[in-house]
Structures are given as C-alpha cells and as structure tokens.
Residue frames as qw, qx, qy, qz and C-alpha x, y, z in Angstrom:
[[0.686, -0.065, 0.301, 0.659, -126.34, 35.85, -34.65],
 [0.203, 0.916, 0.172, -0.300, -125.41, 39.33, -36.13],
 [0.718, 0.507, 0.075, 0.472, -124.07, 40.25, -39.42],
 [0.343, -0.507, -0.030, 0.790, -121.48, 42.40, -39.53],
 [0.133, 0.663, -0.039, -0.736, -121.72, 45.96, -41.86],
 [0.276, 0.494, -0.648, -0.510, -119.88, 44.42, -44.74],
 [0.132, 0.180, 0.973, -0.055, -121.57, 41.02, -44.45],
 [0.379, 0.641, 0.534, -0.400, -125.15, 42.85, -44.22],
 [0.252, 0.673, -0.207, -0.664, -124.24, 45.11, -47.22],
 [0.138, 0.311, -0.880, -0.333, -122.77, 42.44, -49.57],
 [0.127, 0.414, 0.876, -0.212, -126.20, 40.20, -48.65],
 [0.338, 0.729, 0.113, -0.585, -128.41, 43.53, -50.00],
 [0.254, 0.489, -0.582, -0.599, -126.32, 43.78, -53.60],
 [0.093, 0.046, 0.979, 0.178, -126.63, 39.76, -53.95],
 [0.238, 0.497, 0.808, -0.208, -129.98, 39.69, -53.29],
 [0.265, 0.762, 0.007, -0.591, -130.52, 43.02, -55.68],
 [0.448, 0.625, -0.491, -0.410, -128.98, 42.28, -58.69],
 [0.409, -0.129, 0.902, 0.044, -128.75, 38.04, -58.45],
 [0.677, 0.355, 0.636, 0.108, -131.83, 37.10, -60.37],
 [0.604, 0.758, 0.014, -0.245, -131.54, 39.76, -63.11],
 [0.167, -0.509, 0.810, 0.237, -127.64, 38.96, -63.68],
 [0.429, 0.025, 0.900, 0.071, -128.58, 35.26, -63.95],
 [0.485, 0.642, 0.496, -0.326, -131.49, 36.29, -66.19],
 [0.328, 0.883, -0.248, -0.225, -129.37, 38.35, -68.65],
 [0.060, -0.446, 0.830, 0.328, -126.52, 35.53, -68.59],
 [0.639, 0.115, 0.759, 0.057, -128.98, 32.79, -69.51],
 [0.482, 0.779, 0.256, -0.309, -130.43, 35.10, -72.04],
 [0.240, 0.818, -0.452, -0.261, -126.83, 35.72, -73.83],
 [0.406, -0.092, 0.896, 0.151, -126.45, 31.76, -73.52],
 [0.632, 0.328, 0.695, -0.095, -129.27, 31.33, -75.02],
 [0.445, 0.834, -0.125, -0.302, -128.71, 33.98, -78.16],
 [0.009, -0.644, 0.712, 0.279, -125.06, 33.02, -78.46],
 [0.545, 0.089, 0.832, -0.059, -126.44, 28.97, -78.77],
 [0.542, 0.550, 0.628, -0.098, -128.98, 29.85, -81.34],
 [0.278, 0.871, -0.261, -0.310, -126.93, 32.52, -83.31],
 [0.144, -0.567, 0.755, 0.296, -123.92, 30.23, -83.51],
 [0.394, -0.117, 0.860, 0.303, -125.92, 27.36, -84.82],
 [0.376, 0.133, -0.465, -0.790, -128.54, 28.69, -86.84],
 [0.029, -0.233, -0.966, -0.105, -130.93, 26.26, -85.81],
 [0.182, -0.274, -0.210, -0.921, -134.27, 27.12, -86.11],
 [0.727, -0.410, -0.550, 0.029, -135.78, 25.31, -83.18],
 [0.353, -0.316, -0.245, 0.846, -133.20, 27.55, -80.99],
 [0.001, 0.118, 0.184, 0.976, -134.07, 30.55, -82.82],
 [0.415, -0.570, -0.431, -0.563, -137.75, 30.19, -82.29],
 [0.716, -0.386, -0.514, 0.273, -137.21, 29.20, -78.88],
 [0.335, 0.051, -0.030, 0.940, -135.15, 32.59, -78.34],
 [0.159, -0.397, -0.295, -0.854, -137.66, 34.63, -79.81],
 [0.576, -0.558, -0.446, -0.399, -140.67, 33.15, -77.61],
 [0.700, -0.507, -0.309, 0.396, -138.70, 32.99, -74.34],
 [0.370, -0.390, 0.002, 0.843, -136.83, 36.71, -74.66],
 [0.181, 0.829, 0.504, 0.163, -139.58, 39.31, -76.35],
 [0.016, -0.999, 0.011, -0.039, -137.70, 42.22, -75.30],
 [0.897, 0.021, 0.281, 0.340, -134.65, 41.07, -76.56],
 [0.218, 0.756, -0.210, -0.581, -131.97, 43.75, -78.13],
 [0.144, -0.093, 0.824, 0.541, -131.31, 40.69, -80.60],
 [0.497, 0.473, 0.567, -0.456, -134.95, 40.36, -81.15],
 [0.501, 0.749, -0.061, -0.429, -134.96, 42.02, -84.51],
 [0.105, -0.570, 0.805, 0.127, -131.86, 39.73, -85.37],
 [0.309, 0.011, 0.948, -0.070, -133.23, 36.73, -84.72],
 [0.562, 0.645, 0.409, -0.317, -136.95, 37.46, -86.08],
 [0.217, 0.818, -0.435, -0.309, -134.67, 37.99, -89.37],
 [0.173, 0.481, -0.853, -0.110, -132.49, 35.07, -89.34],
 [0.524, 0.155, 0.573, -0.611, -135.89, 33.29, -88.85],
 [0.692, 0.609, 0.300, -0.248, -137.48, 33.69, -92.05],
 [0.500, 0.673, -0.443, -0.318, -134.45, 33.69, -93.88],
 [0.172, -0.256, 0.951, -0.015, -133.31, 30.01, -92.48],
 [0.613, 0.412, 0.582, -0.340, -137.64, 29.02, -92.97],
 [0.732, 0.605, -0.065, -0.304, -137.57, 29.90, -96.35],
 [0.037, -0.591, 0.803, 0.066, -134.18, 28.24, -96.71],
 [0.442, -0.047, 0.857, -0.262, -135.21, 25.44, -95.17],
 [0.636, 0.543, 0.406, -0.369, -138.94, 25.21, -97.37],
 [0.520, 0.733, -0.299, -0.321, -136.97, 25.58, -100.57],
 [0.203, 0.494, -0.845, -0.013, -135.01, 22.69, -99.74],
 [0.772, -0.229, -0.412, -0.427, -137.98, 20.69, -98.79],
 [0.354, 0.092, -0.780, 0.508, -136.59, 20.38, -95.09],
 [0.163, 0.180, 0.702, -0.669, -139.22, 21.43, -93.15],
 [0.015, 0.558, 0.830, -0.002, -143.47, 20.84, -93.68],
 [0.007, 0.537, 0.582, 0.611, -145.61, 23.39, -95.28],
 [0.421, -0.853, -0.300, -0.072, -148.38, 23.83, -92.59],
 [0.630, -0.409, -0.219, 0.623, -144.99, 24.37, -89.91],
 [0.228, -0.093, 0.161, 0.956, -143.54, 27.65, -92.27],
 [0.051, -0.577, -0.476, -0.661, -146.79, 28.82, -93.06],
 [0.387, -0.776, -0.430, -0.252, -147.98, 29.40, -89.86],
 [0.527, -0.485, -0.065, 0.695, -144.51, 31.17, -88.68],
 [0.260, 0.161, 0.309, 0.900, -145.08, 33.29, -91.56],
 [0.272, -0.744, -0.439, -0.424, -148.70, 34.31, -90.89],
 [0.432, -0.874, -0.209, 0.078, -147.85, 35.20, -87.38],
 [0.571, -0.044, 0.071, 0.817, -144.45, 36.64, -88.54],
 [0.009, 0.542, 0.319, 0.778, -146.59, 39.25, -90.79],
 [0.392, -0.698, -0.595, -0.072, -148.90, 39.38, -87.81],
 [0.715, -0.466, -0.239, 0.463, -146.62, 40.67, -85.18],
 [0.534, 0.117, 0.389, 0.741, -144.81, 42.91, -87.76],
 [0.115, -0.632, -0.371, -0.671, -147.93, 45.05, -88.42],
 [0.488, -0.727, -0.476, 0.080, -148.46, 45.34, -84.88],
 [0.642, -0.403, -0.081, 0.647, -145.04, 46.37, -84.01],
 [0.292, 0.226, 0.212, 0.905, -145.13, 49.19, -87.02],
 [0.133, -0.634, -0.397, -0.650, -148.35, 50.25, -85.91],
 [0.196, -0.106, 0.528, -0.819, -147.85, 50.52, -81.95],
 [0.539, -0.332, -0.188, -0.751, -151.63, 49.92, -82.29],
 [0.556, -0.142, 0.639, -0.512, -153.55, 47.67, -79.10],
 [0.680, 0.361, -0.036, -0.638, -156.00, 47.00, -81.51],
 [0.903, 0.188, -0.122, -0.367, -153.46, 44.77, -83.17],
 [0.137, -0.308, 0.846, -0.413, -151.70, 42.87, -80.36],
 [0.701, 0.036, 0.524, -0.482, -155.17, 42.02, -79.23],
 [0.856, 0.335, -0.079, -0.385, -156.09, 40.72, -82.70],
 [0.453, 0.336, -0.812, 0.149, -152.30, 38.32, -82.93],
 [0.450, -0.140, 0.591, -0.655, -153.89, 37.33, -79.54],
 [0.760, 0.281, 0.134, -0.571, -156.99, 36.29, -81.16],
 [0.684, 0.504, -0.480, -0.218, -155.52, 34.42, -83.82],
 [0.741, 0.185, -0.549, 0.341, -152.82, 33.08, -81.58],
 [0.580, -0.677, 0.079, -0.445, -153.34, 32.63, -78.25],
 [0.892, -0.296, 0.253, 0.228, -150.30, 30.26, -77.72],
 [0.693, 0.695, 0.186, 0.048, -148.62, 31.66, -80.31],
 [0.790, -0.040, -0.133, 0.598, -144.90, 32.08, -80.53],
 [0.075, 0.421, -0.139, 0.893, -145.25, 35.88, -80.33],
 [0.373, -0.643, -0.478, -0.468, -147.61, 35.91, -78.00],
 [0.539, -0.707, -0.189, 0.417, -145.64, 36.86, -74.85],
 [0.181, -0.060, 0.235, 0.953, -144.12, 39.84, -76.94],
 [0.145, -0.551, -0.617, -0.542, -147.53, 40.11, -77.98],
 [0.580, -0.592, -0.498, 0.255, -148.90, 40.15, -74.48],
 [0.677, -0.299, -0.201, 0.641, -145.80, 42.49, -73.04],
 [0.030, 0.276, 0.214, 0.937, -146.34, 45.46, -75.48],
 [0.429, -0.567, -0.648, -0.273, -150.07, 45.06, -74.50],
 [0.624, -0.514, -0.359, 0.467, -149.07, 45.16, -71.15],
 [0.436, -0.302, -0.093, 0.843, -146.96, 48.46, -71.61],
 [0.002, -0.437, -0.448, -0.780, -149.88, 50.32, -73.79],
 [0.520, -0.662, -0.518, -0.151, -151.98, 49.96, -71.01],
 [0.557, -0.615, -0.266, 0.491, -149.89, 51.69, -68.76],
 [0.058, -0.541, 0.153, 0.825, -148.96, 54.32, -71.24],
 [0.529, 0.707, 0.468, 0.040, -152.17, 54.80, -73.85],
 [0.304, 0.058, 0.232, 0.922, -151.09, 56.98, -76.50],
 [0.008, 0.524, 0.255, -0.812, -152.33, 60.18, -76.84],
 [0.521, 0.642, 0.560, 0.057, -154.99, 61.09, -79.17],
 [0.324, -0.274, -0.076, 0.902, -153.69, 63.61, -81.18],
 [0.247, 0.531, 0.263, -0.767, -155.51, 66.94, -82.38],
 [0.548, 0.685, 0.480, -0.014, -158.22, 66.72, -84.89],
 [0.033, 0.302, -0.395, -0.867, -157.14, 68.51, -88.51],
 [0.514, 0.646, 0.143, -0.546, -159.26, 69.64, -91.37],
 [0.454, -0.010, 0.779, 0.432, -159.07, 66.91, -93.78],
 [0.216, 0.303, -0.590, -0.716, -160.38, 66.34, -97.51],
 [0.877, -0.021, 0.355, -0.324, -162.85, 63.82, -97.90],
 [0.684, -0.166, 0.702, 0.105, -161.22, 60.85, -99.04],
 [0.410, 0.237, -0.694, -0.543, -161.18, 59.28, -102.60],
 [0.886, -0.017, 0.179, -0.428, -164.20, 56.49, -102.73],
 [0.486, -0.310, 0.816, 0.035, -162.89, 53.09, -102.05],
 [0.487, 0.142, -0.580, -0.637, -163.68, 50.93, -104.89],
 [0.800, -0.181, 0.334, -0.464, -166.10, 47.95, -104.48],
 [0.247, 0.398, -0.883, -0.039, -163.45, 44.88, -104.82],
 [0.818, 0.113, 0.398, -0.399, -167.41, 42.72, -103.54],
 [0.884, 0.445, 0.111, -0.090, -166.56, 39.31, -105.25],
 [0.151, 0.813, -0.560, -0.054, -162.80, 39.80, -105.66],
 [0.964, -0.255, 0.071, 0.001, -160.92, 36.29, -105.58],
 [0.603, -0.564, 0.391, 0.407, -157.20, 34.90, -106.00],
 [0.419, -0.140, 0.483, 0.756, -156.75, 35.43, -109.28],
 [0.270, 0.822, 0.469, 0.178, -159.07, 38.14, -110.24],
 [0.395, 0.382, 0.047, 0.834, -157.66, 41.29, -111.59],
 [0.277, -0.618, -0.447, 0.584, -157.72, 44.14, -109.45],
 [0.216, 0.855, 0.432, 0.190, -160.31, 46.77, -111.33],
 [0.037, 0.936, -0.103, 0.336, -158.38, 49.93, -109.68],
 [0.806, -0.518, -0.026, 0.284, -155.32, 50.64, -107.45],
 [0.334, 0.830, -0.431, 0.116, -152.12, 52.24, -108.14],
 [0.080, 0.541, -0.837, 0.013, -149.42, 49.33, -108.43],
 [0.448, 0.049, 0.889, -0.079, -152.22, 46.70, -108.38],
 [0.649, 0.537, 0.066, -0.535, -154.41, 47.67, -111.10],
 [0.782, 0.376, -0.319, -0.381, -154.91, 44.71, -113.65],
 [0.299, 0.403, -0.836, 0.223, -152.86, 42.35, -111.28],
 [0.755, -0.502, -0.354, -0.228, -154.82, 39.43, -109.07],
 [0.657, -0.666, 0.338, -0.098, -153.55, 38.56, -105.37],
 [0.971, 0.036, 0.213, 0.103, -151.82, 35.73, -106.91],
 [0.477, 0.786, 0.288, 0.267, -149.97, 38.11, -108.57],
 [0.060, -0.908, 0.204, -0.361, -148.91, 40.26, -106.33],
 [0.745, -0.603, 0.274, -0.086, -147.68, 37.64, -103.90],
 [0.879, 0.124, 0.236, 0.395, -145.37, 36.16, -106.65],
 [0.555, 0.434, 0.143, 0.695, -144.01, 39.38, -108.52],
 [0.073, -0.982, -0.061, -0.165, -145.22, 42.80, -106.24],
 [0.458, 0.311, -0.258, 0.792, -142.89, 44.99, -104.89],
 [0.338, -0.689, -0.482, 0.423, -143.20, 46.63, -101.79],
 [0.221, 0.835, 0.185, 0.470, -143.62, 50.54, -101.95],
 [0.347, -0.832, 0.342, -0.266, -141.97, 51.06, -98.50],
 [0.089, 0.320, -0.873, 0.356, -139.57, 49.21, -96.25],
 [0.658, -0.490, -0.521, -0.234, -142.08, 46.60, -94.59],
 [0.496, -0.831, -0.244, 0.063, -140.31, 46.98, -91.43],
 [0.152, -0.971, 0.154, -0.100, -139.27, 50.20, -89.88],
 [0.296, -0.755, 0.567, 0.142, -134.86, 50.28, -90.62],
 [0.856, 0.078, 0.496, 0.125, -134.68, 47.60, -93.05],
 [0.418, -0.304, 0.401, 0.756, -132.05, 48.61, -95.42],
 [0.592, 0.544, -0.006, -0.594, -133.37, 50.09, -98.70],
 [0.443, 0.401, -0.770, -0.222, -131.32, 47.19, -101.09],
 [0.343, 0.196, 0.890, -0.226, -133.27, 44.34, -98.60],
 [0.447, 0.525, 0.672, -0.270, -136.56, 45.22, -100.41],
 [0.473, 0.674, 0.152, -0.547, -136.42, 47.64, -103.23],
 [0.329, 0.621, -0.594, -0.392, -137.30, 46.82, -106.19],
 [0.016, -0.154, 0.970, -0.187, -137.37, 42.97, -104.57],
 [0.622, -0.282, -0.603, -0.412, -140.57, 40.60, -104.64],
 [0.499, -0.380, 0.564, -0.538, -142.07, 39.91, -101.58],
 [0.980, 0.039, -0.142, -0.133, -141.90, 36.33, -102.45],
 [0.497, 0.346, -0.692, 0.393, -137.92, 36.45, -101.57],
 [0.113, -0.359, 0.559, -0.739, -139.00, 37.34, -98.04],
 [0.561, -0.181, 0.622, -0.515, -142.28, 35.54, -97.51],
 [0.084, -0.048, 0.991, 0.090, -143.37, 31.86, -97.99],
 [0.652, 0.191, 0.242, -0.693, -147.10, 32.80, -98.96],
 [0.220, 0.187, 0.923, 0.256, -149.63, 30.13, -99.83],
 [0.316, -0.297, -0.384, -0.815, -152.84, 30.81, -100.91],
 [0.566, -0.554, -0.609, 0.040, -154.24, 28.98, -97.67],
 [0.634, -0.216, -0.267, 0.693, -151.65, 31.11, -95.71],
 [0.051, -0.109, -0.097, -0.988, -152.63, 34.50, -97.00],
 [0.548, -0.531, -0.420, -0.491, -156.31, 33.58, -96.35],
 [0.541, -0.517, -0.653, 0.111, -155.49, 33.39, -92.87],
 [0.342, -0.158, -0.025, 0.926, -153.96, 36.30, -92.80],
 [0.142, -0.192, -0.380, -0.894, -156.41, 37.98, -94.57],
 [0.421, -0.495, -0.689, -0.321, -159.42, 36.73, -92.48],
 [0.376, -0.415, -0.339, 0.756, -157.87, 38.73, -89.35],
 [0.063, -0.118, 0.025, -0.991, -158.67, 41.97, -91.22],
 [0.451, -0.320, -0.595, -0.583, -162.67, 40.83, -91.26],
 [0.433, -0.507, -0.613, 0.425, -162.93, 40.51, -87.36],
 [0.251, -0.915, -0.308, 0.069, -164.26, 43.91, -85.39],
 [0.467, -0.805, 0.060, 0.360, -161.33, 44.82, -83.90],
 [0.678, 0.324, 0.408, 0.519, -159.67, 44.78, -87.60],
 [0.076, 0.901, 0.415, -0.099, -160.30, 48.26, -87.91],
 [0.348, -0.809, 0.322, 0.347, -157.24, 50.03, -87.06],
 [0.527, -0.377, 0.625, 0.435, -154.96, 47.54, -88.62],
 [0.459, 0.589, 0.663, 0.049, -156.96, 48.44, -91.74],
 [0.111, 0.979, 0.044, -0.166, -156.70, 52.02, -91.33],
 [0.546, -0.634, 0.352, 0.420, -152.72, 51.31, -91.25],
 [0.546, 0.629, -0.332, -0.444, -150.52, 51.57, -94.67],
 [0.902, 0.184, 0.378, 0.095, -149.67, 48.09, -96.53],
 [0.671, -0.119, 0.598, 0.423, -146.66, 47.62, -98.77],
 [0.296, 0.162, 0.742, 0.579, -148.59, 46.68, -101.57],
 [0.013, -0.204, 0.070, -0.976, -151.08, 49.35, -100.69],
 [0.518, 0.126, 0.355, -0.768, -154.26, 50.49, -99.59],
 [0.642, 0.268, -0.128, -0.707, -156.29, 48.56, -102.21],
 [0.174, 0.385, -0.887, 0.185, -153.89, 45.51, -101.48],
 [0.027, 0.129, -0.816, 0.564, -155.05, 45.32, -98.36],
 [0.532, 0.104, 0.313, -0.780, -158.74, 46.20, -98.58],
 [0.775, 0.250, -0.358, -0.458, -159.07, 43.11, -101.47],
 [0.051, 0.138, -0.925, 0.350, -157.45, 40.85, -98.75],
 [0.124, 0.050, 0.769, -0.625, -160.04, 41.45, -96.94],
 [0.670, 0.252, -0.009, -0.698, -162.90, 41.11, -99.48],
 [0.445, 0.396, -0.790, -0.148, -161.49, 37.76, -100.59],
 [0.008, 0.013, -0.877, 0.480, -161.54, 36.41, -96.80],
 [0.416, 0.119, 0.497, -0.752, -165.43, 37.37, -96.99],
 [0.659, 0.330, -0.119, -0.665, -166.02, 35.92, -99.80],
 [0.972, -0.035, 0.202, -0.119, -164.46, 32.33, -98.73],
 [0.208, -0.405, 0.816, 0.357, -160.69, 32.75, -100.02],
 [0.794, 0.531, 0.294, -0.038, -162.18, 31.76, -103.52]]
C-alpha cells in the first residue's frame, strides 16, 4: 500500500513533534495542578519530575514558603522539612556555583534525592561543556584563616566580619545575609531579613549540611562565597569535625 505525498508528509510532522508536544502539555498540567493548589506533595512532585522547568525557580520558592508554613503550623513532621531544606540549600549552592564538584557532592548526600535528576542533568550538561579555566592573575596572599579547631553550636565566633562574638546558633536565628542567596531574588526578599524567615534550620539539620563541606570533593563548594560569610562557612565545617557539638 502507498502513501500518498500529503499522507507521507503529515506522518513525518506527527511522528516529529508528538512526544515532545505531549511532554510539554503534561508538563503545563502538571504546573497548572500544583500552582493552583498549592499543595506541597504536587509541588515536590513538579520539581522532581520537570528539572528544567521555566517554573522551576517558582515552584522551588513556593516550596519553602508553603514548608515553613506548614512547620509553623505543626502540619507537617520535622525530619520531612528538614531534609527538603538541607537539600534545598544543597542544590542552591550548586546552581550559584555552576560547580561539578557540587552536583556530585548533592549526589553523594542524596542519591534519590528530590533534586537529584536536576542534579544529575546539569552534571550531564558540564560534561559536555567543561568550563574553561580561566587565566591565572597575580594575586595577594590571602589573610590567614583563623583556627575555629573546637568551635561548637553555641560558641562565639573569635573573628569574622558580621560573625564575630556570635555562635552558629546565633546566626541561624538572627544573621542576615550579606548578598541575595540566590542569583535575582529581589533585594526587599532578604535584606536586612533573618535567614530564619526563609529556612527551617535545626541544629541536627545544619549538621548535615555542614558535614558535606568535610568530604574531599568539598573543596570548591568551600572556595565559593556564603551569605553569612567566609568564616560562616569555614566554622560549619569545623563543627561537623568536631561531632556537631
């Protein structure tokens, strides 16, 4: 049997542009579902099933402001919002830093993890375009790091600008971020603002967070700036070695 022209042609388009169509209408079912009710079962669901979402940043938003909702109204279980906030922060640093380094390490942590096919996908698209090292300059030598050896959760931080004489505990209840945390967030979302409106930290929660910087491949995401700054970040990670005391 033989097709005719317009029969064969009209059999090419279908078969070209069918599954992504169908792909892009479930995908605007599934936003419009989980935007209209705010549930946060949809919304996660969204997030982990459409990584390269343009709502992405939407939703990963109307996330953590329905979780903390939710946790302040004692509707949803501790462990559940802590560990959407650790791998909220996770993901976050990854995305500001571009960096492999720390994909791989949300990987590590979370290897099922609800980012982890966004995780994965970036991964996926470094590898096929590495960034480019760029030319060496003629630095300064650094300022010496202080030794924060022995630091716990509510020991004053010895040095720092904007942490000096303030413990972790401290900072997680009253700091202020020194930048936008992420890249386009309005400047009235954060300044001036505790980073307690935005995240649900525990002290168990920040110790897993914080034990990610103490792995090898930590390195980078070390090297990267922090909020609450450099000295923030570097007494995370003396804490985590010293057992989240």
């Amino acid at each position: 049997m033989r097709f005719s022209g317009e029969v064969y042609a009209l059999a090419l388009v279908l078969a070209f542009f069918g599954p992504p169509m169908q792909a892009q209408t479930d995908e605007a079912a599934a936003w419009q579902a989980a935007l209209a009710s705010q549930d946060i079962g949809l919304l996660q669901s969204f997030v982990k099933d459409h990584p390269q979402s343009p709502h992405l940043a939407e939703a990963n938003a109307l996330l953590t402001q329905n979780i903390t909702a939710a946790r302040g109204l004692g509707l949803m279980p501790i462990e559940a919002v802590d560990g959407y906030v650790v791998q909220h922060d996770l993901i976050i640093a990854a995305q500001a830093s571009k960096s492999a380094a720390d994909y791989q390490a949300y990987l590590t942590a979370y290897p099922q993890g609800l980012f982890a096919p966004l995780a994965q996908s970036e991964l996926a698209l470094l590898a096929l375009n590495p960034p480019v090292d760029p030319a060496p300059v003629a630095t300064t030598d650094p300022a010496p790091v202080a030794d924060l050896t022995g630091l716990t959760f509510t020991t004053p931080f010895p040095v720092g600008e904007h942490v000096k004489g303030q413990s972790i505990a401290d900072l997680i209840a009253t700091g202020s971020p020194q930048f936008a945390p992420i890249e386009g967030l309005p400047e009235e979302a954060w300044r001036d603002k505790s980073c307690a409106n935005c995240h649900a930290w525990t002290e168990t929660s920040l110790c897993d967070q914080a034990k990610t910087y103490t792995k090898p491949e930590a390195a980078e995401a070390l090297a990267k700036p922090h909020p609450l700054g450099e000295t923030f970040k570097i007494g995370l990670k003396e804490w985590a070695l010293g057992g989240c005391k």
